[in-house]
Each structure stands twice: as structure tokens, then as C-alpha cells.
N, C-alpha and C positions, 0 to 999 in steps of 0.2 A: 220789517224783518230785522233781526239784532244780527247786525254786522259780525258779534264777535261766534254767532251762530254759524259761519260759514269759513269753511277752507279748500284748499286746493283737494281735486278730484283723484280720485285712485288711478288716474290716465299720469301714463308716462309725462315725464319734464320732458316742456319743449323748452324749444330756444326761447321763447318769450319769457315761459317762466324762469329758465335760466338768467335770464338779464334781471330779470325782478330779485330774485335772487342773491345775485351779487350786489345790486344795489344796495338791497337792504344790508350785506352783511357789512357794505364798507362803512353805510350809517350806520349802523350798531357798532363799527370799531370805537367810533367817536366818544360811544354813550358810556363806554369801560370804565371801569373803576381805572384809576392809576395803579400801577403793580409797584411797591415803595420796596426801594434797595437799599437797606440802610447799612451800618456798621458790618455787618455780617458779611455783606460781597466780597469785600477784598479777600480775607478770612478764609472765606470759602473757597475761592479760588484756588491760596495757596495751599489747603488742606486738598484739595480735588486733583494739585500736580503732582503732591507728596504718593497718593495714593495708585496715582497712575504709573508712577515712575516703579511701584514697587507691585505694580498689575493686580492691587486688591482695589477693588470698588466696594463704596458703602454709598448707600442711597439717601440723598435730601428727599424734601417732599415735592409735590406732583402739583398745581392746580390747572384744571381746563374743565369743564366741563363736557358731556360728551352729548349719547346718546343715544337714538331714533332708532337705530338700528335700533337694535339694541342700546340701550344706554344704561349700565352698571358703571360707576365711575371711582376709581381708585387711587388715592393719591399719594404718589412715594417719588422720592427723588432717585434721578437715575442720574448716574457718573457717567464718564470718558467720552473720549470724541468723539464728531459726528461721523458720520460714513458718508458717499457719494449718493445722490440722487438716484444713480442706476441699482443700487440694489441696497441690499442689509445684511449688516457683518457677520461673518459665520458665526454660529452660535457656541463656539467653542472659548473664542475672547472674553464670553461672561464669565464673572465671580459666580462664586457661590451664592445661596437665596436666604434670606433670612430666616432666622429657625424659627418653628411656628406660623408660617406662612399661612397657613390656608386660613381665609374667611369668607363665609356665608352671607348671601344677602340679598332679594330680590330674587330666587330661583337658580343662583349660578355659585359657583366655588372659586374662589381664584385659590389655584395652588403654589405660586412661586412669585416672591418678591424681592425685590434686590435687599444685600444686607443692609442693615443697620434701619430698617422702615419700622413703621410702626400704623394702626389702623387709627383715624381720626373721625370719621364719620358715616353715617349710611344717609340717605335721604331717597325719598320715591315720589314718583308724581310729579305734580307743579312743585314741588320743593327743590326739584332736580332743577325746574329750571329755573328759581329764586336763587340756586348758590351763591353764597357772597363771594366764593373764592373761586368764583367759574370767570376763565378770561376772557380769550378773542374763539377761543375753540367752544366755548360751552355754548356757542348760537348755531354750530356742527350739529349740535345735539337737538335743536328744534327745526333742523331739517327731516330727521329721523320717524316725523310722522309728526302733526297734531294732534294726535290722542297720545296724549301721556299716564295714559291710566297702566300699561303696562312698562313705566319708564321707573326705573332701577340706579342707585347710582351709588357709591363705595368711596372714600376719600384715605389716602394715605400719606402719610409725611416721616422725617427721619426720627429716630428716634430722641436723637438730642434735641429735640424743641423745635429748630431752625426751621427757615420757611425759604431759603434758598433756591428751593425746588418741590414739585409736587407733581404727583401721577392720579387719577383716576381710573377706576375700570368703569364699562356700565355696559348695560342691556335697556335694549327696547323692544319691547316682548309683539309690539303690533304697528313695525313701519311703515303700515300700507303699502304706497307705492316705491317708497322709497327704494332704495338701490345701492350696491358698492355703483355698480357703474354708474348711478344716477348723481353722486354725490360725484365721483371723477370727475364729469363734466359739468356739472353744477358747480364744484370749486377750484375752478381751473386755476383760478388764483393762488391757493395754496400748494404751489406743485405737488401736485398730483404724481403717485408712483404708483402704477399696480404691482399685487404681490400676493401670497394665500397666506391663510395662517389654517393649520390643520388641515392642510390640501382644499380650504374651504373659499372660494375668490376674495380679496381686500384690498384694500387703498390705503395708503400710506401717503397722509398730508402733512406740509411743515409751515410755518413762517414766523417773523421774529418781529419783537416789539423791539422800536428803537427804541437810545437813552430819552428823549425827551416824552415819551408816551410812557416806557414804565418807573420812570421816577427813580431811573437810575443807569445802573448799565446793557446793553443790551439783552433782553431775554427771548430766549426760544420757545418756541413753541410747536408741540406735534401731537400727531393723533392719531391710531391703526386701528381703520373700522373694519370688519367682518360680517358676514349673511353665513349663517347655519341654514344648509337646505333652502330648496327655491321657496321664498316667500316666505323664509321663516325668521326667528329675530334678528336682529341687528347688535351687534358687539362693539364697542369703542373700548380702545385703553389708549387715555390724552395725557399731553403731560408738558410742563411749565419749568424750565430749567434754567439757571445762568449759566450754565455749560452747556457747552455744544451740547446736544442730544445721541444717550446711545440708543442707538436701533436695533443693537442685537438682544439690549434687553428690553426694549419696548416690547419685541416679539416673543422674548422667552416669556415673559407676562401674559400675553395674549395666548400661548402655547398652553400656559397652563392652564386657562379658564376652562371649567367642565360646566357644560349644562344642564339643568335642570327642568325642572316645570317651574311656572309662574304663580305667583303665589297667591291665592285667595280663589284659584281659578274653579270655574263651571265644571259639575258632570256632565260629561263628553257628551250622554244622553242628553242631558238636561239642554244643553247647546246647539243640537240638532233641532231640539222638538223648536227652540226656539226660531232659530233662522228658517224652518221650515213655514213658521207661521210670519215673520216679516214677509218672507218672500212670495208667500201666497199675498200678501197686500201691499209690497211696492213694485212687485218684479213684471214687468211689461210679459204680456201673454197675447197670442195669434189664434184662436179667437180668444178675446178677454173672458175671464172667467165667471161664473155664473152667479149671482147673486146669494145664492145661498152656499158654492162653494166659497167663494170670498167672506163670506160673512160669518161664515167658522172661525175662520182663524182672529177673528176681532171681536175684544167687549164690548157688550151693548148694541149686537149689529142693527137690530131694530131703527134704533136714532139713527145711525151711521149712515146707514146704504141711502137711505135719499141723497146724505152729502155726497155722497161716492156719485153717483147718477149726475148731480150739478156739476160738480167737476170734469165728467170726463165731456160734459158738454160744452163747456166754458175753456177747457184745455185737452183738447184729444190730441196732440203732439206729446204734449205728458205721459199722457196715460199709454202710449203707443210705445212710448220709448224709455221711459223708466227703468232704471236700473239700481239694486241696491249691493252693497261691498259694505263687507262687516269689519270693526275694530274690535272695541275688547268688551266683556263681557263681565259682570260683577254679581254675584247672589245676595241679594241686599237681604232677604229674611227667604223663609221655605216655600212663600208664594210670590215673590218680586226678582225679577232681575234685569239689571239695569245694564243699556246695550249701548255702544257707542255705533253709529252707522252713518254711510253717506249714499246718499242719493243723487243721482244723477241721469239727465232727460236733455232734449230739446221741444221747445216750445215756442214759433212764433211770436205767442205772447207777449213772451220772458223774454228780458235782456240774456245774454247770456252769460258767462261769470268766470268762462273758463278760454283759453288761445285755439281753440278748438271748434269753437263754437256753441258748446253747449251749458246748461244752467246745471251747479254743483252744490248743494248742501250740506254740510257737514252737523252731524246733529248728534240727538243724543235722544235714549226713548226708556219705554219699559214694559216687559212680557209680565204677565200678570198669569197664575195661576190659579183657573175656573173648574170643574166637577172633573181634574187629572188631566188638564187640557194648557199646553202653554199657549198665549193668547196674546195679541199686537194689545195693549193698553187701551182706552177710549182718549186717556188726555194724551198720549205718543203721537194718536192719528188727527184728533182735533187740534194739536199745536201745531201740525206740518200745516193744515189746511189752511191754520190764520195766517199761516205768512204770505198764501196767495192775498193779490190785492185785489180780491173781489168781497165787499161784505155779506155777501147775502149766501157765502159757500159757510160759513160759520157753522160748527156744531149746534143742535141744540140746548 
């Protein structure tokens, strides 16, 4: 089985996998790029007292990387001090927004950016999580779900060139399990504040690279995720500062993001017929379902159903308990669409993969279009089978 084939299960973060979790994220601090403070820090400082003394902010730029949630990522620097832990500053203390603010990208609008930004970059996908300018936050964003197929991300910085500072926005159109709450306690490290944006629940994370890690003077570091609707995207706007971090405008940023739909996305019909037919062939059934009801929703059932028959002899805790949770969905031409999915069972057998006890899958497949029928693929269902370690369950 290819390791890089499996991820964590649509089942709530435990504690186990919260420790893993943090482990990882503090070895991943390690692996950062250096964040270099050169000539410009000092500069910037005193241009950032000037400005504050006379209560106008203009924005550096942003870098973090976000996410999962949603992960749309935006990068603009944000002025003035921080605020306390307990809350974020009326929104009244913001400047004005830069003119021409709104930009498009990944399914979402951001309306309102500090002045003096400007837009640096879009990125989607695994590109989102290659950012060369994603820091200690842009591994926030690969909590956000491993399916990055609906991961979104936006970069902004000031207008005059500097890199003093830097905001992203982003979306993650499909964060499975993920969670504001689940990220709370998952990153307990990065104090944690709950808080809504849009009356919608959020968490508000911070923490700062000292001078000997960003290669200069100390930088901040923040990130205000959001969930639109239960189960629905995930939002971050992160952001990388040598100045304290303001929060009132991290939040007016996040105020202004409007949603959209995702972009490349399935006819809603087209979507249905499709999970209708996964889950006719992975979805655990009381009494199992009958050979030729099963055998509809699959190409080629003919070859198929004998492996089907081996298998559930060789693994009936499988077949008993199987369970399938969908990610994102792609229409690759008018008869292919290409399905991110995880499966998850107990099985004797099987080790199991998850703190829970049971074996988790993370895969990826494809519905095939036959005589106006969306259909589980023949190579979707023969590549789960090879990863059993039995040779003789093999397709023909």
C-alpha cells in the first residue's frame, strides 16, 4: 500500500492525534525557511510610529500560509498594535481600506484591505502548500484537510515593494473533519482565542519568531480561521508582521470576505448520481446488498463480483463496517469525474491506522459515464482491492 495513499479519517481529533499533531508542527518549525530582516526593519518601524502617532495606517505585506478550512490566502501588511488575548479591538480604530480592494479568486471576494496593499499572487492546490513565502502558519493550513483539491490561496503585500510584512486570505472548500474547534485544541500552542467573524464560530491564533530564527528582529505571527455553515468551508486570513499585529484589522479583512462557489465544481445532479453510486459499493449495508443490485453501480461487474464475493470472505469485518465520507469532486471530460474519498472499516485482519481503532484510507477514484449511468470506475475498485494483502483477491 503507498503510504502517501493514506490520511487521517473524517473521525473527530483525539488527543492521540493531537499530540501527533503538535509534534509534527514543532518539527516543521525547524524545517522554515529563515524569514531575513534586512535594511528595511529599522525604517519600517519608524515609518509604522510616524503613522500611528497621527492614527493613519497603511499596510506592509502579509506572509503565512493558511488554509484547510478553507484556505484562500492574502498577503498585506497590517499596522498598529497588538490587542490583549481576551479579545479584538473595536473595529472603529481601523483606517480606511485600500481603494480598489476587492479581488477574486478560488470562489470567494475579499472586499476590504488595509491601505497602501497591493495583490501579489493567487495560488491553488498543492501550490498552496509549496508557498515559498508561507511561514510557521502555512502548516495551519495543512491541517485544514488533506485534500487540497479545493484549497484556494491569495497573497498581498504593500504597495511600495517592502516585505516588512504580509497577509494572506484563503479557503479550503473541503475540510473534512476539520474544525474551528478542532484546530482550538489541536493548536493549543498558538494561543488559542475563540471569537466569530460574521456571527460565524472562529479562532484567532498568534505566535512569534524570535530574532535568531527569522534572521532578524522579532516577527509575529497570526491567523483568524472561520467555518461558514456546519461542515462547510474553512476560511483563514494569516499574516506575518514586525509589528505587533492589529486585530481589528485582521478581522475587518475576514468581515469582508464574501462567498462564493468553488470553482471547476460538479453538477449538483451530476454529484448525487455520483456518490449514490460510491455508496452503493463502499457503504456497509444490513443485509448486504444483492449481486446485481451492487453490480449496477460498477464497470465491468461481470469480472468484479467474484472479487467482491473473495473479499467479503477473506474480510467480513470490512465489508460489515465500511464506511465511505466524500472530499472534492472534479469533472475531468463529459464521461470522467474524478473523486477524492475516504474509506473507513474495522477489520481483525487489518492493523488498524486510526487512535480509535479502526483502518482509514484516504484515496482517490473515478465515476465513469456508461449508457447515462454514473458508475464506480473498474480501476477505482481494483486499485482498493490491491492494497489488500491478499494476492489471489486481484482483479482479473
Amino acid at each position: 500500500m503507498d503510504p502517501h495513499d493514506v490520511h487521517a479519517s473524517d473521525a473527530d481529533l483525539s488527543d492521540a492525534d493531537l499530540s501527533d499533531v503538535e509534534a509534527w508542527l514543532r518539527a516543521a518549525r525547524a524545517e522554515l525557511p529563515a524569514l531575513s530582516v534586512g535594511p528595511w526593519f529599522a525604517q519600517s518601524v519608524r515609518v509604522r510610529a510616524r503613522r500611528r502617532r497621527a492614527r493613519v495606517r497603511a499596510a506592509g505585506s502579509v506572509a503565512a500560509v493558511v488554509t484547510a478550512v478553507v484556505v484562500l490566502l492574502v498577503s498585506v501588511g497590517l499596522l498598529g498594535g497588538g490587542v490583549g488575548t481576551n479579545g479584538i479591538a473595536p473595529a472603529s480604530t481601523v483606517a480606511p481600506g485600500a481603494p480598489g480592494a476587492h479581488h477574486s479568486y478560488g470562489g470567494i471576494t475579499v472586499t476590504w484591505l488595509p491601505e497602501g496593499t497591493k495583490h501579489l499572487s493567487d495560488k491553488a492546490g498543492s501550490d498552496v502548500m509549496r508557498s515559498s513565502e508561507g511561514g510557521v502558519l502555512g502548516y495551519f493550513a495543512y491541517l485544514a484537510g488533506r485534500d487540497t483539491q479545493g484549497l484556494y490561496a491569495s497573497t498581498f503585500g504593500p504597495s511600495d515593494g517592502g516585505d516588512a510584512s504580509e497577509l494572506k486570505v484563503g479557503v479550503n472548500w473541503y475540510p473534512g473533519s476539520i474544525s474551528v474547534a478542532g484546530l482550538q485544541a489541536a493548536l493549543h500552542g498558538a494561543t488559542p482565542t475563540p471569537t466569530t467573524v460574521g456571527g460565524e464560530p472562529a479562532v484567532r491564533l498568534s505566535t512569534e519568531l524570535p530574532a535568531n530564527i527569522s534572521g532578524g528582529g522579532e516577527t509575529h505571527l497570526g491567523a483568524l480561521f472561520w467555518s461558514v455553515g456546519d461542515g462547510g468551508p474553512l476560511l483563514v486570513v494569516s499574516v506575518r508582521d514586525v509589528a505587533p499585529l492589529d486585530w481589528a484589522e485582521i478581522k475587518r479583512v475576514a468581515e469582508g470576505v464574501q462567498l462564493g462557489r468553488e470553482p471547476n465544481t460538479v453538477d449538483p445532479r451530476t454529484v448525487d448520481q455520483v456518490k449514490a453510486a460510491f455508496n452503493t459499493v463502499y457503504l456497509a449495508r444490513n443485509p448486504p446488498l444483492s449481486d446485481e443490485a451492487w453490480g449496477a453501480a460498477v464497470q465491468d461487474p461481470a469480472e468484479i463480483l467474484p472479487v467482491r464475493g473473495r473479499v467479503a470472505q477473506r474480510y467480513p469485518g470490512l465489508v460489515a463496517t465500511i464506511s465511505i465520507a466524500f472530499g472534492s469532486m472534479t469533472q475531468d471530460s463529459p464521461t470522467t469525474v474524478s473523486v477524492s474519498f475516504t474509506l473507513t472499516f474495522t477489520d481483525k485482519a487489518l492493523p488498524a491506522t486510526t487512535s480509535d481503532g479502526k483502518y482509514s484510507l484516504g484515496t482517490t477514484g473515478t465515476a465513469v459515464l456508461v449508457d447515462g449511468h454514473w458508475l464506480v470506475s473498474r480501476d477505482t475498485y481494483c486499485s482498493k482491492v490491491d492494497m489488500l494483502p491478499m494476492s489471489d483477491l486481484k482483479c482479473p
